[in-house]
N, C-alpha and C positions, 0 to 999 in steps of 0.2 A: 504494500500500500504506500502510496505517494504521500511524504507529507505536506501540508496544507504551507505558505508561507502566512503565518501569524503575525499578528503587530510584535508577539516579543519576538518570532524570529527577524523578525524586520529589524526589532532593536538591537540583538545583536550583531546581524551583520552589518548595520550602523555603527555600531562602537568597535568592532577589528576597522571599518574601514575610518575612523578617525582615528584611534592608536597609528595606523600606517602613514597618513597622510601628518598628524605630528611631529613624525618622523622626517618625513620628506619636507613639510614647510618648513621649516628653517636652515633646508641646507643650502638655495642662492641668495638669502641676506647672511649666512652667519658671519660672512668677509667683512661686508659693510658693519654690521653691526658690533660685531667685535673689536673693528678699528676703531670704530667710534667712538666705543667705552674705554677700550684702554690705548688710545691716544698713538698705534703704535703703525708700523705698515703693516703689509698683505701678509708679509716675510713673520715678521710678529705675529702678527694674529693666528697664520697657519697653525703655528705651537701651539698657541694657548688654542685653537682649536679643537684639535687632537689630544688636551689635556676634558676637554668638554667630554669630547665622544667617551674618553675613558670611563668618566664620571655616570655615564649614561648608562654603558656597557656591564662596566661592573653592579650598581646599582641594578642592573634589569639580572646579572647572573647570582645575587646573592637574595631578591626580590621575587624572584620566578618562584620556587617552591614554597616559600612562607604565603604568598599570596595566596595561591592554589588550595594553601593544608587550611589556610583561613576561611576559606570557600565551600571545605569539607566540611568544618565544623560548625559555621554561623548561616550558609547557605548561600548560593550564587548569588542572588539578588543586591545583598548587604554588598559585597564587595565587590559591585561590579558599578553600582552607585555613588557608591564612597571613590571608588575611582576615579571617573567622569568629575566629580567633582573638585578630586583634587588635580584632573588634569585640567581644567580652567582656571585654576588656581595658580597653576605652573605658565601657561601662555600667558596670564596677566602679568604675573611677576616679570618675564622676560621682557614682555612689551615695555612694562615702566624700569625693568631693570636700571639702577643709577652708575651702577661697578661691578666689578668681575664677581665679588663675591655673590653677590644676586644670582648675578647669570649663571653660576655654578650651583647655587641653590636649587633654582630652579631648572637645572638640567637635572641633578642628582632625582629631584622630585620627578620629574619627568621618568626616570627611570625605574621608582617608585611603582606609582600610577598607570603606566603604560605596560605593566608586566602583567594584563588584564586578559589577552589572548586565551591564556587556560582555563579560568574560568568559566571563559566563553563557548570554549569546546567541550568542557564537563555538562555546561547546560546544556546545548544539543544532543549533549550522551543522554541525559538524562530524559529525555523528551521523543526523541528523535527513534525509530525503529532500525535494528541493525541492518538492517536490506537495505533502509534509505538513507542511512550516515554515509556514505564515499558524496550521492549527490549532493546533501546539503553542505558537508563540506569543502567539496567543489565549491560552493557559494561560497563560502567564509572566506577561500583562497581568493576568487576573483575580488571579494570588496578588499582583502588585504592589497592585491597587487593593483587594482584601480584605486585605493588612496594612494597608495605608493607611487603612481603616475601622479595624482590628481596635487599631492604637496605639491612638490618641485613644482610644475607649473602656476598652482595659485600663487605660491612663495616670489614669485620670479615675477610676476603681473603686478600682485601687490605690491613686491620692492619696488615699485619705482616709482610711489607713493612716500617710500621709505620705509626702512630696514625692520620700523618695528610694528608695523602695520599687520604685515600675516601675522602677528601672535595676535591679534586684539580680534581677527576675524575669527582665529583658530579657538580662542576662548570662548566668541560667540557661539560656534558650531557645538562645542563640547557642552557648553549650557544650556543648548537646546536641545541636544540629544538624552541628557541627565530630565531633564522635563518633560521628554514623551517618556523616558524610561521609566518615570516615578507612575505614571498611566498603563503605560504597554509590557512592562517587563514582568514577569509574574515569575516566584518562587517555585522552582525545579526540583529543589532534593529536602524531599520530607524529612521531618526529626528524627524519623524511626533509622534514616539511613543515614544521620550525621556520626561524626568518630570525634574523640576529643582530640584536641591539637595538641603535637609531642614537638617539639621542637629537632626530636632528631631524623624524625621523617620531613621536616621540611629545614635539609640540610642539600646547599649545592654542589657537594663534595660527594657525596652518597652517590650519585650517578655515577661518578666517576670510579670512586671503591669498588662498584660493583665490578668494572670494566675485567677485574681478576678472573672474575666465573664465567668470561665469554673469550676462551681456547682461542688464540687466532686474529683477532679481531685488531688488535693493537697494529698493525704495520697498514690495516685500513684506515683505522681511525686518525693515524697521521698524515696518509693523505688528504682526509677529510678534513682536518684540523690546514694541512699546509694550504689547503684551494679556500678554506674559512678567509683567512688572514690574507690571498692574494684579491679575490672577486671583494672584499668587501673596500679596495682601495677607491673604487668610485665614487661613492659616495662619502668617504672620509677628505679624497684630495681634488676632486674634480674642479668644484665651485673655488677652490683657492688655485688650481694650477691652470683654469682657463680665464683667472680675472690675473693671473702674475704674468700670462705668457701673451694673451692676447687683449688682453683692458675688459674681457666682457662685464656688462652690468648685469643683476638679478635677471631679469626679463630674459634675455639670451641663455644666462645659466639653465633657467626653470625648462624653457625650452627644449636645451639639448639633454636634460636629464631626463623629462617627457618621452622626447622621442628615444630613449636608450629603454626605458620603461617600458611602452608602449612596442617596440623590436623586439624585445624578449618576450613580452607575451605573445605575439603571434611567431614567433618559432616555441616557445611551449606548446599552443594549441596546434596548430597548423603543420609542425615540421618534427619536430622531437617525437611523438608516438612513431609516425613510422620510424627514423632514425634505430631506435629504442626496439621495434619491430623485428628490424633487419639484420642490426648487428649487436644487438645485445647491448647490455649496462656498462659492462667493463671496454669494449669498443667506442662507445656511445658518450663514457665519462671523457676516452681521451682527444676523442673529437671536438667537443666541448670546450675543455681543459685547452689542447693546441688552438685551435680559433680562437680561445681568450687570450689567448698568451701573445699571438700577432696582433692582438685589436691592443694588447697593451705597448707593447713597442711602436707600433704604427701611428699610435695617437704620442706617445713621448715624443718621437721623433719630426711629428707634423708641422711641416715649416708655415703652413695659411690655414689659421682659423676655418675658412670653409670647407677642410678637407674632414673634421671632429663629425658632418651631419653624417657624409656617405660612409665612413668608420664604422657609425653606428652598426649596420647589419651586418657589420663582423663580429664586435662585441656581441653584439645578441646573440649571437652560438652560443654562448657561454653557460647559457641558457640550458644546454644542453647535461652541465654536469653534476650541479645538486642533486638531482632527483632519479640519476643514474648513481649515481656514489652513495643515497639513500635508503635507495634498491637492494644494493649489494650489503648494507647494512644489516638489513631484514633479513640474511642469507643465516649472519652469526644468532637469531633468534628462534627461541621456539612458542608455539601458544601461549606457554604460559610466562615467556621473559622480552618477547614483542616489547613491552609496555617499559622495561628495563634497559632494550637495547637503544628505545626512541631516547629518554632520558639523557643515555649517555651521548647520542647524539648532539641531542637540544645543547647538552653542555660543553661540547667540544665548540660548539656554535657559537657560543657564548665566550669560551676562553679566547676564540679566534677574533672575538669583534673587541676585547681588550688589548690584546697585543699589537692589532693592526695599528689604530693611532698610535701606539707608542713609537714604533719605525716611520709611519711613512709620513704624520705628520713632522717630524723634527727633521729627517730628511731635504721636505720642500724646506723648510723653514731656513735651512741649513746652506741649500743650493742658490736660494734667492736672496740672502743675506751679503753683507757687505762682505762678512768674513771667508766668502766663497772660494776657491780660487778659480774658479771657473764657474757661470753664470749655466745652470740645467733645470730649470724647470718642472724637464718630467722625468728627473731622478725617482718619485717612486713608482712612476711608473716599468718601470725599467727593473729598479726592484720586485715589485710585486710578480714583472715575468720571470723573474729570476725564481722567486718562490713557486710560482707555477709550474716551470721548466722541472723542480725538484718534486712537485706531485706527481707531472706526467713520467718523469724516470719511476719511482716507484710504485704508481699503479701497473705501471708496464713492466714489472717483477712478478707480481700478486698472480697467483692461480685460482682461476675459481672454476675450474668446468667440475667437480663436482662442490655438492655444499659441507661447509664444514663440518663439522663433529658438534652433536649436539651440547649446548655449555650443561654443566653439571647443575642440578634439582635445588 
C-alpha cells in the first residue's frame, strides 16, 4: 500500500529540505561576510572559514547521536521543534552577528540544530510501511539535494543585497516551517515504545568501536573516509577560491554551485543506475572517483573563469561514487548489523567533513597570502586530487567478487 503524502509528511520533508539549504545558504556570502566582520582579506577569511566548517562538522558529529537517543526517549515531535526553532535562532544570530565570536556561536548552534535528519527518518520508520520506506525516502533524498541546490543559489541572489540578508530570509523560512509544524507534525512513537536515555548509547565513538566486529571492512572504510575529505573540498573552498582567483561576487558563486548541484542530480537519476547496472559498484566507484579527480585538477588549473560552467559535467561524475562505495559497504553487513555498518558509515562521514577544512582551508589561505612564495589559488584543489588519486589506488587493490565473511553475532 502506497502511502498517503500527509501534512506531517509534508512537514518533514520541509525540514530535511531547510536543514540542507542552511547549509548551502551561507556558502556564497561567507567570503563577504566574514571579511566584513573580521576586517581581514579573502586570504584571511578563507582560514577562519575552514575554522567555521570545523565548528559545524564536529558539532553535527558529537550532536548526531544525542539528538537521535533524545528523540527515543521524549518523542520525534519534541525535538524536531525545538530544533526548527533553535535553527532560526542560529540564522538570526548570524545575520546580526557583530564579531567572530557570534558567528562561531552561531555556526557551532547550527550544528546543534541541524543534526535533525534522524529524527526525521525515525518518524517515517515509525509511520511509514516497510514496502513503502525506499519510496518515501526517495522523497527525503530529493528535498535534501533540492535545498542543497536551492541554498547556494538563494544565498548568491540575496548576496547582493548583502552578505547578511540570506540568514534573515533563512530565519524567516525556519519560523514558518516550526508554525505549520506546531499544526501538521503529529507525535510518531508512542510511550509504550520510548527507552530511557543512557548516555553511552548516544556516544559518536561507538560506531566507530564497533568497526572491530566487521572482518575486512577497514581498508574500505578508508577509502570511504579518503573520497569523504577529497569530494567535500567544494563546498568548503569553492566560494573563496573562485572570489581569490577570478573576483566573483555571491550571485555568480550561488550560480555555479547550482549548476554543480543540479549536474549531479541528473547523473544520479538519469546516468548512474545504469553505470551501477553495467559495471558494478566497485567499477562504478572508480569511474566516479577518476572523473572527480580531473574535474578537480581541470578546474585548479582553469586559466578563464568561463571555462568552471562547462567543468561542471565532469564534476558531476562524481556523482557516481558515494552510493557505489555505500553499496559495497552493505556487503560487510548482515540483517541484523545493516543498522551498525550504516552508523559506522554516517561516522566516517562525519570524521571526513572535520578534517577536510583543517587542510584545505589553510592551504588556500596559505597560497593567497602575502607569505606565498608562489601565488596558486587552486592548491587545494590539486590536493584534494591528490587525496583522491590515493582512494582510486586502493579501491583498485580491494577484492570483492565474493562477499565477505559474515562479522561475528
Amino acid at each position: 500500500m502506497t502511502t498517503p503524502i500527509t501534512p506531517a509528511l509534508r512537514f518533514l520533508l520541509f525540514t530535511i529540505f531547510i536543514n540542507a539549504m542552511g547549509f548551502g545558504i551561507i556558502v556564497p556570502v561567507t567570503p563577504d561576510l566574514v571579511m566584513e566582520i573580521s576586517g581581514r582579506d579573502v586570504s584571511g577569511a578563507s582560514a577562519i572559514g575552514g575554522w567555521l566548517a570545523v565548528s559545524y562538522a564536529a558539532t553535527q558529529f558529537i550532536c548526531g547521536p544525542i539528538v537521535g537517543n533524545l528523540s527515543d526517549r521524549f518523542g520525534r515531535r519534541p525535538v524536531l521543534l525545538v530544533a526548527l526553532l533553535g535553527f532560526a535562532i542560529e540564522f538570526l544570530l548570524m545575520a546580526i552577528a557583530p564579531s567572530l565570536f557570534w558567528l562561531f556561536f552561531a555556526r557551532i548552534l547550527s550544528g546543534v540544530f541541524g543534526a535533525t535528519q534522524g529524527p526525521a527518518q525515525s518518524a517515517i520508520a515509525d509511520t511509514v510501511t516497510a514496502d513503502d520506506r525506499a519510496r518515501v525516502y526517495s522523497l527525503l533524498s530529493a528535498a535534501f539535494s533540492i535545498g542543497f541546490v536551492a541554498g547556494p543559489a538563494l544565498g548568491g541572489l540575496l548576496g547582493g543585497f548583502g552578505p547578511r540578508v540570506p540568514f534573515y530570509v533563512a530565519a524567516a523560512l525556519a519560523l514558518a516551517n516550526l508554525l505549520y509544524g506546531l499544526k501538521a507534525c503529529k507525535e510518531t512513537l508512542p510511550p509504550e515504545r520510548r527507552r530511557p536515555f543512557e548516555w553511552k548509547r548516544a556516544n559518536p565513538i561507538g560506531a566507530l568501536q564497533q568497526a572491530r566486529k566487521l572482518p575486512g571492512i577497514m581498508p574500505l572504510a578508508l577509502v570511504y573516509f579518503l573520497w569523504q575529505v577529497a569530494s567535500i573540498t567544494y563546498p568548503l573552498i569553492w566560494n573563496y577560491f573562485t572570489k581569490s582567483k577570478f573576483g566573483w561576487p555571491p550571485e555568480i558563486i550561488g550560480l555555479s554551485l547550482a549548476t554543480i548541484g543540479i549536474s549531479m542530480g541528473v547523473v544520479s537519476i538519469l546516468i548512474a543506475p545504469r553505470i551501477v547496472t553495467k559495471f558494478r559498484e566497485k567499477r562504478s566507484a572508480q569511474i566516479g572517483i577518476g572523473l572527480g579527480l580531473a574535474g578537480m585538477l581541470a578546474n585548479a588549473f582553469a586559466p578563464s573563469a568561463w571555462m568552471l560552467f562547462p567543468l561542471c559535467a565532469l564534476v558531476a561524475f562524481q556523482a557516481l561514487t558515494h552510493p557505489a562505495l555505500t553499496a559495497l559497504m552493505t556487503r560487510y553487513g548482515t540483517g541484523s548489523t545493516q543498522g551498525e555498518v550504516q552508523g559506522f558509515a554516517s561516522s566516517i562521514m562525519a570524521l571526513g567533513a572535520i578534517v577536510a577544512p583543517l587542510l584545505f582551508n589553510p592551504l588556500h589561505s596559505y597560497f593567497t597570502g602575502a607569505n606565498a612564495p608562489f601565488r596558486f589559488d587552486g592548491a587545494p584543489l590539486v590536493l584534494a586530487a591528490c587525496i583522491a588519486g590515493l582512494a582510486f589506488i586502493l579501491l583498485s587493490r580491494l577484492k570483492f567478487d565474493q562477499a565477505p565473511a559474515s562479522p561475528p553475532a
